[in-house]
C-alpha positions in Angstrom: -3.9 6.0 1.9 -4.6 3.5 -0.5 -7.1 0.4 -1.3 -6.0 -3.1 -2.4 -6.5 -2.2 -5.7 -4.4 0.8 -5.5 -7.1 3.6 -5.2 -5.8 6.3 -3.8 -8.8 7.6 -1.8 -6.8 9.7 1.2 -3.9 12.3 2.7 -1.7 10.5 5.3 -1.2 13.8 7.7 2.6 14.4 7.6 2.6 14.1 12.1 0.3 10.6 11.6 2.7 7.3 12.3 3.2 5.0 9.2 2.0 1.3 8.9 2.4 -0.8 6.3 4.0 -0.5 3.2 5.0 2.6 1.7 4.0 2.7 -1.9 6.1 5.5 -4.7 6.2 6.5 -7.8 4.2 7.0 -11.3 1.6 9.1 -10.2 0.3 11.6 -13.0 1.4 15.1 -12.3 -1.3 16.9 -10.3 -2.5 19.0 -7.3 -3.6 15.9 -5.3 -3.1 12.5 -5.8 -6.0 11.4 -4.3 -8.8 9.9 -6.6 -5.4 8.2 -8.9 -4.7 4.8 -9.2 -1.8 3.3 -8.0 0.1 1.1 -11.2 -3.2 0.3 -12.5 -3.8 -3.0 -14.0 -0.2 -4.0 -12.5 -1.4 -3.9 -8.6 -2.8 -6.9 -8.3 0.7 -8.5 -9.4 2.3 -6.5 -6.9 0.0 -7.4 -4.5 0.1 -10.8 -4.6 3.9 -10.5 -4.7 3.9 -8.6 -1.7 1.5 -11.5 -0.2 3.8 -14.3 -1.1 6.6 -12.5 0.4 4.9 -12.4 3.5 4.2 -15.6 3.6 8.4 -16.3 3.1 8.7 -14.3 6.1 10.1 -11.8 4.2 8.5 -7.9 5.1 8.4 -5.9 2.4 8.6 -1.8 3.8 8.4 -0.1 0.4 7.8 -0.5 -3.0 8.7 2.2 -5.5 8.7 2.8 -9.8 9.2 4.9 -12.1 8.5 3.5 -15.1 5.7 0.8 -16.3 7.7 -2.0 -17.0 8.9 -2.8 -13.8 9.5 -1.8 -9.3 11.4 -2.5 -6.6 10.5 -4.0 -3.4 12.5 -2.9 -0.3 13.3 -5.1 2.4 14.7 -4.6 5.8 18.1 -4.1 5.8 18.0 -1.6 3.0 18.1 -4.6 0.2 16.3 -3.5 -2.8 14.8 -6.5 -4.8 13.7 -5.0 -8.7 10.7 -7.3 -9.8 8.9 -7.6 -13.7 5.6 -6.1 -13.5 4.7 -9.2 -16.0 6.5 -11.8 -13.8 4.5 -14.4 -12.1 4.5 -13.9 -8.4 4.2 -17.1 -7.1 7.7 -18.0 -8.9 9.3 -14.7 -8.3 8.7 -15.5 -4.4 10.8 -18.5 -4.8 13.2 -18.2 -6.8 13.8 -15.0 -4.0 13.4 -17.7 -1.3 16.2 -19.5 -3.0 18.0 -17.1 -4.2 18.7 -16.1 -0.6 19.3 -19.5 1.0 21.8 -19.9 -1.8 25.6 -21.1 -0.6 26.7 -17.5 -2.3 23.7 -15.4 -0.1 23.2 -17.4 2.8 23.8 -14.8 6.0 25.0 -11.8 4.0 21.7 -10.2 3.5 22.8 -6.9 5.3 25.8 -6.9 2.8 23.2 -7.0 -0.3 22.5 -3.3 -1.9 20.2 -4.7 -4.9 19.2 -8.3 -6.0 17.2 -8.5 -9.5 15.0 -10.8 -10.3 13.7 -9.6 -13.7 15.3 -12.2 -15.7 13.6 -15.8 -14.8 15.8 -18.2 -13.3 18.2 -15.7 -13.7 20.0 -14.0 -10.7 21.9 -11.1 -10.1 23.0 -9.0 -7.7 25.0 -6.4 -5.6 26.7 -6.5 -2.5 27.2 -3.0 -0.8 31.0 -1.5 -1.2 
């Protein structure tokens, strides 16, 4: 279990039900991860991205990375949307929001497997084969 700010200050017991969002990744090798923090300087980013998201009516389910430079946000329907750590979240929200209400996306979310939105205004992304 983690705070806002990505403290990691608990063990989730393996029988306890999950809530929430389940966070992964770039965790410094150790016995326990507890006392770590989560991405950082980049949780707050990823926090308010995970906000705005909400707000779309969009419910994030995991986030994940392995790297520092960017993550990826899961969605229902097993569509993985890989997001700039430095990107603003506000706009990253809508060009998501667009980006799925597009003529090309409209109703084939469950045929998505990635869409990446590191790039600005630009899109891309991959339907599943």
């Amino acid at each position: 279990e983690m705070d806002e700010n990505g403290f990691i200050f608990a063990a989730v017991a393996p029988t306890s039900p999950m809530y929430g969002i389940i966070f992964s990744g770039s965790l410094v090798a150790s016995t326990t991860p507890i006392g770590q923090t989560f991405l950082g300087e980049h949780m707050a980013g990823v926090v308010a991205f995970l906000d705005r998201l909400g707000s779309k009516n969009l419910k994030p389910i995991h986030v994940s990375t392995t790297d520092g430079v960017d993550y990826w946000v899961e969605l229902p329907d097993r569509v993985l949307v890989r997001v700039a750590f430095e990107s603003d979240a506000e706009e990253t929200a809508r060009n998501l929001e667009l980006a799925l209400s597009s003529d090309a996306l409209r109703g084939r979310v469950e045929e998505l497997e990635y869409i990446d939105l590191r790039f600005g205004n630009r899109l891309y992304y991959k339907v599943k084969q």
